[in-house]
N, C-alpha and C positions, 0 to 999 in steps of 0.2 A: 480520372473523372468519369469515362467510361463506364469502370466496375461499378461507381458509385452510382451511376444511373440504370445499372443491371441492379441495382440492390445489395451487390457484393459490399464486405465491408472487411478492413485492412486489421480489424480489434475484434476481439473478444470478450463480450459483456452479456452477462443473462438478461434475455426477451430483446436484447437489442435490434436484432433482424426482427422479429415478429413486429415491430412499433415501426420500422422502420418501413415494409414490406403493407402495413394497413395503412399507412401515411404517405405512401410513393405519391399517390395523384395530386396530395397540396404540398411537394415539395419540388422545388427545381435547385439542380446543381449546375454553377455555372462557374469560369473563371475567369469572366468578363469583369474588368471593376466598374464598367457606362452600368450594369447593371444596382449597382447601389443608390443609383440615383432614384429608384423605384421605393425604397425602403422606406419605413418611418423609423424602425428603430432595427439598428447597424450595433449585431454583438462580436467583439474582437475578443477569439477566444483560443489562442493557436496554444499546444501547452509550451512550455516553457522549458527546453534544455538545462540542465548543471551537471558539472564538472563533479571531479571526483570528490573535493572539497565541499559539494553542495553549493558551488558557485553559481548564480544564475544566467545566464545571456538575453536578455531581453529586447536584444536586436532585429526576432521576428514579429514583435509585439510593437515594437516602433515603429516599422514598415507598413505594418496594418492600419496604425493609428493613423497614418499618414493617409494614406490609403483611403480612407474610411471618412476623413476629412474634406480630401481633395474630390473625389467621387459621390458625394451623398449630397441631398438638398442642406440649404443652411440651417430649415426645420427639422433636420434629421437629430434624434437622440443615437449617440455613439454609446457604448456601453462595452469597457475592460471586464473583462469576465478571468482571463488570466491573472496569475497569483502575481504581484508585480509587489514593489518592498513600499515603506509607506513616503512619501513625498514625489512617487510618480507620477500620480496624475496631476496634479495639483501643476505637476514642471510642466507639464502634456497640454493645460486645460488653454481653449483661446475665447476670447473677449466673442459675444455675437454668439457661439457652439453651447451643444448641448450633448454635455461630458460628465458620464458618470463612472464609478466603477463598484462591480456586481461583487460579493464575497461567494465565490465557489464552492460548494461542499461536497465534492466529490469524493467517492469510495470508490477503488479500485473493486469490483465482481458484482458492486451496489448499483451503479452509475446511474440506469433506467431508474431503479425505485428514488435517489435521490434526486434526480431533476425531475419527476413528474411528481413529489409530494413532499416537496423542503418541510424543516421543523419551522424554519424560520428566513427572508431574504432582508440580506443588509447591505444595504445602497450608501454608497459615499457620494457624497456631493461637494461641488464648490462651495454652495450655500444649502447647507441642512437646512435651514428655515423657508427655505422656499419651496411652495410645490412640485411635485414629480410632472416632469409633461404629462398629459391629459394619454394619452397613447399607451404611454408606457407605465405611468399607473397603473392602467383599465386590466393591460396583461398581466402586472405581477400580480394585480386582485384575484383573476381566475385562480391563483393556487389555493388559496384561502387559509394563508399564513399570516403569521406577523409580519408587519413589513416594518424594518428599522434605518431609517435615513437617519448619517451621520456624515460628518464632515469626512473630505476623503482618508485625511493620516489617520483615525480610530476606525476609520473602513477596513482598510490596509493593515491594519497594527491587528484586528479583530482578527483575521484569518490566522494569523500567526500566532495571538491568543488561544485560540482555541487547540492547535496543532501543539503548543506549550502546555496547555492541562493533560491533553491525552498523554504526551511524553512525560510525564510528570509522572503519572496514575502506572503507565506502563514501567519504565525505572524504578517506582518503587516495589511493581510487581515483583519484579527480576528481582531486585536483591532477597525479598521474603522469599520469594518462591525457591532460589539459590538454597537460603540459608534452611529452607523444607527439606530440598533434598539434602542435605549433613546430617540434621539432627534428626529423620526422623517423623516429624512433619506432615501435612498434605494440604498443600496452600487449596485446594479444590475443595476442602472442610472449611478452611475460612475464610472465602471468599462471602458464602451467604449471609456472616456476620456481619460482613461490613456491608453488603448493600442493605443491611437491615438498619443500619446506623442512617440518619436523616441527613447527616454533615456530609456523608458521601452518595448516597444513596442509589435505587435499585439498578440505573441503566448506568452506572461507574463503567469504566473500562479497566478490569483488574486483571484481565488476561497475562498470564507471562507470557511472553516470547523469546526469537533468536535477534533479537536487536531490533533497531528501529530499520526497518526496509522500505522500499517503494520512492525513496527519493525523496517525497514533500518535506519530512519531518527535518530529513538532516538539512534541506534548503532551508527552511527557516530557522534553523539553529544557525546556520552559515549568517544568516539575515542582519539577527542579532548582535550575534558579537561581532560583525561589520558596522552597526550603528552604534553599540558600546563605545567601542574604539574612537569613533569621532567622535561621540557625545562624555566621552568620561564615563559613563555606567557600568556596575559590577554582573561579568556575566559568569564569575566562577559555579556557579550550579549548572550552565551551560557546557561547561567543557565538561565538567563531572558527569552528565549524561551521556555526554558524545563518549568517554572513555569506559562507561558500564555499558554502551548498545556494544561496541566493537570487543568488549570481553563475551559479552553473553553471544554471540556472534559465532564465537567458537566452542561453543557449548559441544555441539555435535562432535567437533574433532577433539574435543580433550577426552568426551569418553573412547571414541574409538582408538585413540592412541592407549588410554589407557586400557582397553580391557582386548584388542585384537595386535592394534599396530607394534603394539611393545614388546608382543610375544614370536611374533609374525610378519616381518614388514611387508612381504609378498602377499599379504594378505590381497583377496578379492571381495570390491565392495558395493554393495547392490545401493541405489538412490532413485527414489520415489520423488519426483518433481523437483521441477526448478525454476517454475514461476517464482516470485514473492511470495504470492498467496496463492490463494485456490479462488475461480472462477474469471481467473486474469493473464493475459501472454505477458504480464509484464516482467522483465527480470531486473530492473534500477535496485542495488543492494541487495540481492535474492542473498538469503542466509545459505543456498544448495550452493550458487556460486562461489561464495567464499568458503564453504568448506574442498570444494573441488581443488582453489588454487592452491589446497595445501602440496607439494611435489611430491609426499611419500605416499600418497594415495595413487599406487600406481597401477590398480587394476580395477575398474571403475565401470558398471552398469548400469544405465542411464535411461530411466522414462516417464515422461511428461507428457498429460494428453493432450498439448497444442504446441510447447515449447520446444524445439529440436534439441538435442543433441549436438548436434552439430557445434554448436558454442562453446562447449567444451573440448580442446581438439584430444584431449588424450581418453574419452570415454566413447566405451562402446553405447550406441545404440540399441536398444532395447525394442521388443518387438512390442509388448507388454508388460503393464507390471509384472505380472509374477517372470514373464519371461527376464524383467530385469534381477530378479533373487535370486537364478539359477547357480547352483554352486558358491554360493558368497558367504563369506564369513562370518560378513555381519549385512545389515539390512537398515539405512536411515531416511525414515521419511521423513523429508524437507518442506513441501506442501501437503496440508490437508487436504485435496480433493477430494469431493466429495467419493467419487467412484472408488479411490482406496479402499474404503470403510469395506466396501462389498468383499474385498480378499478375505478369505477363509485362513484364520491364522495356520489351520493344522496343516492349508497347502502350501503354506507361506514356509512351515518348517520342512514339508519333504520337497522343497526345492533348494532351500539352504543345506549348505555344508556345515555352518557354524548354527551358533543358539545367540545370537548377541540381534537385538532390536531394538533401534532406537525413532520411538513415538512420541516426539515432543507435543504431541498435542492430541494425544490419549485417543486415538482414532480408533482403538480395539478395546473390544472388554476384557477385561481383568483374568475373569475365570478360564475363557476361552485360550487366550497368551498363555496363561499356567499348564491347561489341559495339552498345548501342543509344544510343552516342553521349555519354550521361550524363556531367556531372561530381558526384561524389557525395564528401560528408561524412558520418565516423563519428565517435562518440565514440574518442578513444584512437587515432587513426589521423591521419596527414597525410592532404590535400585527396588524391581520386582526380582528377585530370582529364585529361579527352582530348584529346589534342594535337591543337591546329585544324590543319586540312588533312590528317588523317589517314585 
């Protein structure tokens, strides 16, 4: 509580301190609950734990409701902002209270841009036909969005929705972009086609990746076919997802098995991040993590500009990127961060001992990787390599 009132913060989000550091004087931190009784409108927003399985625990989120209940005027609007499965509030909701739940759309490295300028806020209600309290109205208007009030299960069911299209859009990435690198290919050519198509159109998300990471997606896979199962409904595209995120997953370790580890097991392996993504300390499913725990990777150089090392207990610490390349074999960057990009491929090869670079997510150009000798792998792209004796 302290740090928080020093301005320290425990996360890593672009302009988060600077918003946070201009707002200090209309903000109080407190961990008094007598204090909610001050409120008009009470947001219960703790995130949400799961299990390896993508299971949810929603045990902190109960607490609070309670909390939030017991503590607040009777005129107080409560407001679930946490990802909760759909017939929760609804079990939550009490006769007299005013109980809604908010649909979150939070990007992990986005987080500031999307809560100061949603595309869209969609509010579950007990009764959608009835007005929003007059308070809390007033505030969702200042964004100057859509505002979509609906009953709570299509509240609940929408977040999940949506987190379903982008898994959709993503898994079909993966398998084209898969089938690019075989034949040839370069899903990066036909990506513009498709957002030129109207049925899918320009702000698609047709990125490949190393699976689905960060936690949310596989929880609401989890969601699903937990409600299937008691409801009778067919969730086989659901597992068929779960089973292409966890192949393409190991994308990284199948080439390095095949183009260093098969030759070399002692090989020494340089890793560029281990966040998720890039502009986030998060690691829930980091695609770097699971290639670490493969055990033949047993000489392992490790650096992330917020994430320790440490996590990994069998990899060295890295002072620096390049410091992490130093003698390595091969070289896989797992996060884009943005600072990557700044490495000079040509320094990137006189600290490598090998020529093997793997860029899933094409952070260097082309010519330059050629010019300093590299053979480089992308997602969505056949192998780059430079013809020996060239």
């Amino acid at each position: 509580m302290e740090a928080l009132r020093r301005g320290e913060l425990p996360i890593v989000e672009p302009d988060l301190a600077a918003l946070l550091g201009a707002n200090m004087a209309r903000i109080t931190f407190t961990a008094d609950t007598r204090d909610l009784n001050a409120a008009e409108i009470i947001y219960v927003s703790p995130d949400v734990p799961t299990d390896d399985a993508g299971r949810s625990n929603l045990t902190i989120v109960d607490r609070l409701v309670e909390l939030a209940f017991e503590y607040s005027r009777p005129e107080a609007t409560i407001v679930v902002l946490s990802q909760v499965s759909p017939g929760y509030s609804r079990a939550r909701a009490r006769d007299g209270r005013r109980l809604f739940y908010q649909v979150e759309t939070l990007i992990f490295g986005r987080a500031v841009e999307r809560a100061t300028r949603p595309e869209r806020i969609i509010v579950g209600c007990a009764d959608a036909g009835r007005p929003l309290p007059a308070a809390y109205w007033e505030f969702l208007c200042r964004f100057d969005c859509p505002i979509l009030p609906m009953r709570y299960e299509s509240a609940e069911l929408t977040k999940i929705s949506i987190n379903f299209c982008l898994i959709g859009s993503l898994s079909a990435a993966n398998v084209l972009a898969e089938l690019c690198e075989a034949i040839g290919a370069d899903w990066s050519e036909i990506v513009p086609a498709l957002h030129l198509d109207s049925r899918i159109g320009p702000k698609a998300y047709l990125k490949p990746g190393l699976g689905l990471s960060g936690g949310n997606l596989e929880r609401d896979m989890a969601t699903v076919e937990t409600l299937a199962r008691e409801h009778g409904t067919d969730t086989r595209l659901v597992s068929a997802w779960g089973e292409g995120s966890r192949i393409r997953k190991d994308w990284a370790y199948r080439i390095l098995h095949q183009e260093v580890l098969s030759r070399k097991p002692n090989a020494s392996i340089g890793v560029l991040g281990l966040a998720y993504k890039e502009n986030t300390h998060s690691t829930k499913n980091s695609p770097a993590l699971t290639l670490l725990a493969h055990r033949d990777l047993r000489h392992v150089r490790v650096f992330d500009p917020v994430v320790s090392a440490a996590i990994v207990p069998h990899a060295i610490q890295a002072a620096n990127a390049l410091d992490a390349l130093q003698g390595a074999d091969a070289v896989a960057v797992m996060t884009p961060w943005p600072a990557f990009r700044a490495i000079a491929p040509s320094d990137m090869a006189r600290a490598m001992a090998g020529r093997i670079l793997l860029d899933p997510y094409a952070l260097f150009d082309s010519a330059d990787i050629a010019a300093a000798g590299l053979d480089r792998f992308v997602l969505g792209r056949p192998p780059e390599r430079v013809e020996k004796g060239a």
